[in-house]
C-alpha positions in Angstrom: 74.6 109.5 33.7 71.8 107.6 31.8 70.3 105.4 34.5 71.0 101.9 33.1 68.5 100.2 36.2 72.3 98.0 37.0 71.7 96.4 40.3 74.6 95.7 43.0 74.3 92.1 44.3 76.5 90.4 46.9 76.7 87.9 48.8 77.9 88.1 52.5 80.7 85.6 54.0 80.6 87.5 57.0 84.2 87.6 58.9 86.7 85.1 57.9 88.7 82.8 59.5 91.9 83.4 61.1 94.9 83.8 58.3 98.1 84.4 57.3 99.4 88.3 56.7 100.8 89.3 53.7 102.1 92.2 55.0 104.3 90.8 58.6 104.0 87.4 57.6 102.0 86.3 60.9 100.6 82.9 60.9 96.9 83.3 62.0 96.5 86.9 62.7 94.7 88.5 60.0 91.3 88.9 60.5 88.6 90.7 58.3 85.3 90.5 56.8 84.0 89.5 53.2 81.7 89.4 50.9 81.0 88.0 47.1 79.9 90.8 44.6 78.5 89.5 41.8 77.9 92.9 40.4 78.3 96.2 41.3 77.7 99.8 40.3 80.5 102.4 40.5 78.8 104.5 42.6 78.3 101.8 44.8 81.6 100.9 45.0 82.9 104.6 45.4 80.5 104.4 49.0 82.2 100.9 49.8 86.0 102.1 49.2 85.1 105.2 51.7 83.8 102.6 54.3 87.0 100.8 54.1 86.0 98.3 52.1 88.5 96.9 49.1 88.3 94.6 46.1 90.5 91.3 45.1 88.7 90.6 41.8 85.2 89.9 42.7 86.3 89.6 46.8 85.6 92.4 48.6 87.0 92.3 52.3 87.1 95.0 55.1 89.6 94.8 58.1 88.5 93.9 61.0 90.9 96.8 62.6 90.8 96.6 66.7 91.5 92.3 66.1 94.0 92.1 63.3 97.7 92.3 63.1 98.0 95.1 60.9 95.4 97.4 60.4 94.2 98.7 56.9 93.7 102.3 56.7 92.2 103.6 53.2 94.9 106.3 52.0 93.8 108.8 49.0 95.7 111.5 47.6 93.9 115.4 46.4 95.4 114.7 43.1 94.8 118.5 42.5 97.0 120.1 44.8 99.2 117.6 44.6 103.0 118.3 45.1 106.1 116.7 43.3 108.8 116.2 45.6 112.7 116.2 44.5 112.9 112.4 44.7 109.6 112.2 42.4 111.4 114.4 40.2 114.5 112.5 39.8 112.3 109.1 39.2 110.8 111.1 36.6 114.3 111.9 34.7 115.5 108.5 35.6 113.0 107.1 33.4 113.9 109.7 30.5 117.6 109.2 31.2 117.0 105.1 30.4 114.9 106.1 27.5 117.3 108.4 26.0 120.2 106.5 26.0 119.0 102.9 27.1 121.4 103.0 30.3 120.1 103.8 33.9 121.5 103.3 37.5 120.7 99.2 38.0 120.1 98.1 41.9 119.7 95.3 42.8 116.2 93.8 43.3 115.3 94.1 47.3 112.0 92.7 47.7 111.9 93.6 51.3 112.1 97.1 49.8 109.8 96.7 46.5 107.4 98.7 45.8 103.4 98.3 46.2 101.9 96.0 48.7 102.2 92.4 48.8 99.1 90.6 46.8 96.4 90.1 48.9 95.5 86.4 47.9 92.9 84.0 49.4 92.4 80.5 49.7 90.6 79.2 46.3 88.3 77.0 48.8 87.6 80.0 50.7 86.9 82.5 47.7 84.0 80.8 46.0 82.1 82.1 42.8 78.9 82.5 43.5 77.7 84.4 40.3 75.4 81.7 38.8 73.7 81.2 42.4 72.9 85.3 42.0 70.8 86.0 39.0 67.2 87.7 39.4 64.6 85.5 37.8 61.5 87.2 39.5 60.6 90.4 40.8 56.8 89.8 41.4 57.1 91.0 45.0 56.8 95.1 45.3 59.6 96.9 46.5 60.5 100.4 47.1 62.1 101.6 43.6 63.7 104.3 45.4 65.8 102.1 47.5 68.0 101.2 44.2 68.1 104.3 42.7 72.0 105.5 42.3 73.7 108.7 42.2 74.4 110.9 39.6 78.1 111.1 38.4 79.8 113.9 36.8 78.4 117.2 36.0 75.7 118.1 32.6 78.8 118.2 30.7 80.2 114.7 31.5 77.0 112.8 31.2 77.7 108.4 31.5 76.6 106.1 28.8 77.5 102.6 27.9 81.1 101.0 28.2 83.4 100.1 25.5 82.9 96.7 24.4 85.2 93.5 25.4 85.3 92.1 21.4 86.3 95.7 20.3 89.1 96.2 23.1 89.3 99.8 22.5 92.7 101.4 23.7 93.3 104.9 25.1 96.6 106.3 24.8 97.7 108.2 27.8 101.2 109.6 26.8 101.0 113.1 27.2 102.7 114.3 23.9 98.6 112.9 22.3 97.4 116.0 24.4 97.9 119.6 23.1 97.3 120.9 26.2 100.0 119.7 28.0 102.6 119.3 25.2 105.0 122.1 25.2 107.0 123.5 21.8 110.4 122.2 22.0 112.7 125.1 20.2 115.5 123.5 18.4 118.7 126.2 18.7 120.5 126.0 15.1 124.3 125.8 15.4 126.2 129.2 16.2 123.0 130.5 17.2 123.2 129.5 20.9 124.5 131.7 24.2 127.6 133.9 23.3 130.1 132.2 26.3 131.7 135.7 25.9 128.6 137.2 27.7 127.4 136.8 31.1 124.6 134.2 32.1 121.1 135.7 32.2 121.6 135.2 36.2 124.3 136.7 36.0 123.2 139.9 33.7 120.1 140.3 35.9 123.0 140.6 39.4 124.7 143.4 37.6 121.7 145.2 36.5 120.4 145.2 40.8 124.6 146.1 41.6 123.6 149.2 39.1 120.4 150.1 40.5 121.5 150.1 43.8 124.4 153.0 43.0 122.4 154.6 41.7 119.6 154.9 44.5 121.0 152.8 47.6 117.4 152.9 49.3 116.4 150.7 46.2 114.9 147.3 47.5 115.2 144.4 44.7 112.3 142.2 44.4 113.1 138.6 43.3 110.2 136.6 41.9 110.3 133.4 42.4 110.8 130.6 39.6 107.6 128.9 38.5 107.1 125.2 39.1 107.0 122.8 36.9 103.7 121.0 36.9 103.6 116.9 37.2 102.2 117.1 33.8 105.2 119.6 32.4 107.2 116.8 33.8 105.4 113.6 32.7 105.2 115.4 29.1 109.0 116.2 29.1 109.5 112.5 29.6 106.9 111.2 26.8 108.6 113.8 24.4 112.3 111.8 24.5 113.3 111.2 20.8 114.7 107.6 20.9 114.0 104.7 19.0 111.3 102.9 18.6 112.4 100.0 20.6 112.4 102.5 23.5 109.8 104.5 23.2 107.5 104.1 26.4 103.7 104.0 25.0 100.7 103.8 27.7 97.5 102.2 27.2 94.5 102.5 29.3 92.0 99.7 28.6 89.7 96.8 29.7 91.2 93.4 30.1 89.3 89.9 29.2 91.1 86.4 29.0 90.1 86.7 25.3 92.3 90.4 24.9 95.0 90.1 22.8 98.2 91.3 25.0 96.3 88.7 27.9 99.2 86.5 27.3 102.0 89.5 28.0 100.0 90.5 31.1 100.2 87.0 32.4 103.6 86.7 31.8 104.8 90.1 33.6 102.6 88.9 36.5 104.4 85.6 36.8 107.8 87.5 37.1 107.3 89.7 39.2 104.9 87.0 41.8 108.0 84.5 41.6 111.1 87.5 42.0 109.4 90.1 43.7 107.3 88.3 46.1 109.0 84.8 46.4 105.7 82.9 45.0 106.3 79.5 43.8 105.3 79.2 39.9 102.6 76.7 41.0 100.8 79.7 42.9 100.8 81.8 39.6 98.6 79.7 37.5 96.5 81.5 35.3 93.5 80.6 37.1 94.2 82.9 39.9 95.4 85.9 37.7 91.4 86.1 35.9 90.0 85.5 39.0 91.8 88.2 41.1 93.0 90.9 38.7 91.1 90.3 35.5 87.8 89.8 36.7 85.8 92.3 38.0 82.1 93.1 39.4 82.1 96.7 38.3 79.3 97.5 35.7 80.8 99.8 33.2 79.6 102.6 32.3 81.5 105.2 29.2 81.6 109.1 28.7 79.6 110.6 26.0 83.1 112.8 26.1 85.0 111.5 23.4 88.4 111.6 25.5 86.9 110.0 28.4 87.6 106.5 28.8 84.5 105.7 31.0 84.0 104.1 34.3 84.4 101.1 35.5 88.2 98.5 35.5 91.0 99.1 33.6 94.8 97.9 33.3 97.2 100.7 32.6 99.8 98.9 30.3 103.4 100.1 30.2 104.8 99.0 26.8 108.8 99.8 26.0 108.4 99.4 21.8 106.8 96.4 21.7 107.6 94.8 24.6 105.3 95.0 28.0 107.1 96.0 31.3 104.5 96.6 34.0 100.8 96.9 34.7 98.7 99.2 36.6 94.8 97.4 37.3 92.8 100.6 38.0 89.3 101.1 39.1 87.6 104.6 37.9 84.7 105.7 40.3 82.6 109.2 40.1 84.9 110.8 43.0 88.1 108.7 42.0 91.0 106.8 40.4 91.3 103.8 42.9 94.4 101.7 42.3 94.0 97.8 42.7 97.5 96.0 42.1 100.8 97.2 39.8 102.8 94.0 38.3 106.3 94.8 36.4 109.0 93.5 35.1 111.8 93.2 37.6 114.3 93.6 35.0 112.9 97.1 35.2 113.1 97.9 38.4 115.6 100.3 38.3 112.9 102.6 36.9 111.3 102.7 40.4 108.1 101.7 38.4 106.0 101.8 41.8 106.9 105.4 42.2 106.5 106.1 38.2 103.1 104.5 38.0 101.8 106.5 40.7 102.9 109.4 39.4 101.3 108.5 35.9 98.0 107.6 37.6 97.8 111.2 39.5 98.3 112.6 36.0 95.1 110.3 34.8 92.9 112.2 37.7 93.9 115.5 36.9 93.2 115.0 33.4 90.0 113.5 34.0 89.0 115.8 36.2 88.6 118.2 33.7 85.8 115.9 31.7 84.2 114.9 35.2 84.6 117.9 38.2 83.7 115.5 40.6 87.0 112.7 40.1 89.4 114.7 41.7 91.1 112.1 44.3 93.6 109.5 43.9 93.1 106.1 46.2 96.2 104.1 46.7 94.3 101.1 48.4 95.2 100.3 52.1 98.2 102.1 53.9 100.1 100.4 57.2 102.1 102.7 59.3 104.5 99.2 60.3 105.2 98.1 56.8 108.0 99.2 54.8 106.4 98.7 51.3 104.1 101.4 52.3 106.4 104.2 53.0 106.2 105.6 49.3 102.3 106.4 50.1 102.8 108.8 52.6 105.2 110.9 50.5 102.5 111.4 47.9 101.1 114.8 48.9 98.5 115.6 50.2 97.5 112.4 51.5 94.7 111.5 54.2 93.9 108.5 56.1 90.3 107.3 56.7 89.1 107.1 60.7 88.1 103.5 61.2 85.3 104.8 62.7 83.9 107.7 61.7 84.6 107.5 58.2 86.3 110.9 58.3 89.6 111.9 56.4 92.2 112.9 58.3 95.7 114.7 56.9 98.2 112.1 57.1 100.7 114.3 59.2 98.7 113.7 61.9 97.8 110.7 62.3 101.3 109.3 61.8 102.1 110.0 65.8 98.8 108.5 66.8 100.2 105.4 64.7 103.4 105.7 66.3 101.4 104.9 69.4 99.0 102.6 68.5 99.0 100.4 65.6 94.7 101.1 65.6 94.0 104.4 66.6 90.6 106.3 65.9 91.6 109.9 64.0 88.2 111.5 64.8 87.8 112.1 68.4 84.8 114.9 68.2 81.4 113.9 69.7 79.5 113.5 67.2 77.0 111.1 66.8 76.9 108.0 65.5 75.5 107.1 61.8 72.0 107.3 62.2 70.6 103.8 61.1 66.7 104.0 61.3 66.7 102.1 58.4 64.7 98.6 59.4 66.3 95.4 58.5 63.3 94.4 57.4 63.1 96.9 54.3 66.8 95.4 53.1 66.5 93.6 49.4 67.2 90.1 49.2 68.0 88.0 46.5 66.4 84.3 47.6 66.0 81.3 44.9 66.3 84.3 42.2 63.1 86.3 43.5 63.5 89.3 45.0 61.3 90.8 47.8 62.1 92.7 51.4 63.6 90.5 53.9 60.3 90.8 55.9 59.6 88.8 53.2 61.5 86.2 53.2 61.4 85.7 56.6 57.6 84.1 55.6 59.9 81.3 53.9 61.5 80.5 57.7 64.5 83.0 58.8 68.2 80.8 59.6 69.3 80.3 62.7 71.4 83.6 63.6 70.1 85.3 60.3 68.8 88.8 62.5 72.2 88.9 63.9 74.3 88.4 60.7 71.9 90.9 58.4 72.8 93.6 61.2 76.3 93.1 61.4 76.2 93.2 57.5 74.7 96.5 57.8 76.8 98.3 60.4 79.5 97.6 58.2 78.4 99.3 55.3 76.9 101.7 56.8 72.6 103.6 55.8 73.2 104.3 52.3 74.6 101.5 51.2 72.2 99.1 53.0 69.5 100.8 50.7 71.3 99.9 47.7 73.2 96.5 47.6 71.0 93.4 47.3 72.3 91.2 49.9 72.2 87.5 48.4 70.8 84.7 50.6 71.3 80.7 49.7 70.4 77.6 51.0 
């Protein structure tokens, strides 16, 4: 990647006040910590996501897991090795089945069962936008350059650009029958050409030629190869390739979203029915307002592919479109290691398509095929996962799936920490010795952002520290841990 010298600056709330839970409904018994990014690299956000750390828009907030009511453990998938299970499969032909002949199984809506966890929404007054309070205006004082300096993403073969422009709105299309790799010859049999019902099944035929063999020689020992497995992308390609009209033709499209897009409007509409059905939000709570500010805006700094099937880094929606009507959407951040998802809004008239499930699966396809532009994106994050909630279940049956320790930043195969969870609703997964992060790094040597001029907080501390300042710089750097603490700029105002 080009180094394009974008800086990561955020502003720290610290930990929040007691508040409801989205996820058992608890008045006053969330707790967590926060923090205002006005902008951030991807590869500063990869390091933040594997501290535990989580976006809302521009909000970024970290559970505070030995005080809240329902801990938030970070849950990825190896999207390499993943493995389709039969229900998968059948969500797979459910969704060809409707497309085929425009009927499928309806249920009933259950939002105690839907899919995907609740919105995590906060308090406008609580959330505030601090962007035009976090612009650098002077860098006279000297700093350490090598402080800011960000990883490298990708190999020599995937090098990083620039991003694709808001006023162009360029559009990937993801379905699978656009890639010749994965998009198999479908033989048409003429009529009168097919099976002859008067001769045995190839099973069968293959039975009688063993029953032969073993007349002939009874010591003779059969070996039966197994069938090969479909792949998720056979599948996923097998579903793309349904002729049907084009009414019902599911087209995706990977993009970036601005208020100024032009499907905005359909986007906002989707997200107003499923908020109001699926989650029992009043209208009121829906405004438009909120949808920008939590799943339209983001701080990532994009960055593009000079591979021209690469979408680049950085936000995206993954649009679902049925013809030319728009039934769900997938927000999606892609990071050097990852595809992290952020939210997934449908249309509950569709959600007999399992559409949770579905988009899942799609996105797993997205980091295998990535992968093979950028070796290092080879891991699926499906945000936060809660042993006690319902709506979670579906993560743990994507496979392989690992949780993050809460304190030792280690991943952990999901298998086993479920009994520790059974247990204990906050368990530590890494119980070896070893030491603690080493944290040498001085407080004194952290970047600050104060009155637009940046210098070392040993600096600023010239200008006449807070109150309580010492304490709340270190508690911001325990949480994100040595190697971020040398890259964020950590935003002070008066």
């Amino acid at each position: 990647m080009e180094h394009n010298n974008a800086k990561s600056i955020i502003f720290y709330n610290g930990p929040s006040e007691k508040s409801s839970c989205g996820y058992c409904k608890k008045d006053n018994s969330m707790y967590s910590n926060g923090m205002w990014a006005s902008s951030l690299t991807v590869e500063a956000y990869q390091d933040m996501i594997d501290r535990g750390w989580r976006r809302a828009g521009k909000y970024c907030y970290k559970s505070i897991m030995d005080k809240t009511c329902c801990p938030l453990y970070t849950i990825r998938c190896e999207a390499l090795n993943f493995e389709i299970s039969k229900s998968q499969k059948k969500i797979i032909k459910r969704v060809s089945s409707f497309l085929k002949n425009g009927e499928c199984e309806k249920c009933q809506v259950n939002t105690k069962q839907a899919e995907r966890e609740p919105f995590m929404k906060y308090e406008m007054q609580d959330v505030q936008n601090h962007d035009d309070k976090m612009k650098i205006t002077n860098t006279d004082y000297l700093f350490d350059e090598e402080q800011q300096s960000t990883s490298v993403i990708g190999s020599h073969d995937s090098t990083l650009v620039v991003t694709n422009k808001e006023d162009s709105e360029q559009v990937v299309s993801l379905n699978s029958n656009h890639n010749s790799e994965t998009q198999k010859e479908i033989k048409k049999v003429k009529p009168g050409k097919g099976a002859d019902p008067n001769l045995p099944s190839p099973k069968k035929k293959k039975f009688l030629r063993i029953q032969k063999k073993l007349a002939k020689d009874p010591s003779f020992v059969p070996t039966i190869t197994p069938p090969q497995q479909k792949s998720l992308e056979e599948f996923i390609a097998e579903n793309d390739l349904v002729s049907t009209k084009e009414d019902k033709k599911l087209k995706i499209k990977l993009l970036t979203m601005r208020s100024t897009s032009n499907s905005f409007e359909d986007e906002y509409a989707v997200y107003q029915l499923y908020q109001t059905v699926i989650h029992g939000d009043k209208i009121e709570r829906c405004s438009r307002e909120q949808f920008i500010r939590f799943l339209v805006d983001s701080p990532l700094k994009e960055q593009k592919s000079s591979h021209p099937d690469h979408p680049g880094y950085g936000s995206f929606h993954q649009q679902y479109w049925l013809g030319d009507k728009l039934i769900a959407v997938g927000v999606l951040d892609i990071l050097p290691k990852c595809v992290s998802s952020v939210y997934l809004f449908y249309d509950p008239d569709y959600h007999h398509m399992v559409l949770g499930t579905y988009s899942s699966l799609r996105e797993i396809c997205l980091v295998r095929q990535l992968h093979n532009m950028s070796p290092d994106l080879k891991y699926y994050y499906m945000g936060y996962y809660i042993h006690t909630c319902p709506k979670m279940r579906y993560k743990a049956k994507i496979r392989p799936s690992y949780l993050l320790c809460p304190l030792k930043y280690t991943w952990h195969a999901i298998d086993k920490c479920i009994p520790k969870l059974e247990n204990k609703i906050y368990s530590i997964f890494d119980e070896s010795d070893d030491s603690q992060e080493d944290d040498i790094f001085p407080i004194d040597n952290i970047l600050i952002l104060y009155r637009g001029s940046l210098m070392p907080y040993s600096a600023y501390k010239k200008y006449g520290s807070k109150k309580h300042q010492d304490e709340h710089i270190n508690e911001y750097k325990t949480l994100i841990g040595p190697k971020l603490v040398r890259q964020l700029i950590y935003c002070i105002m008066d």
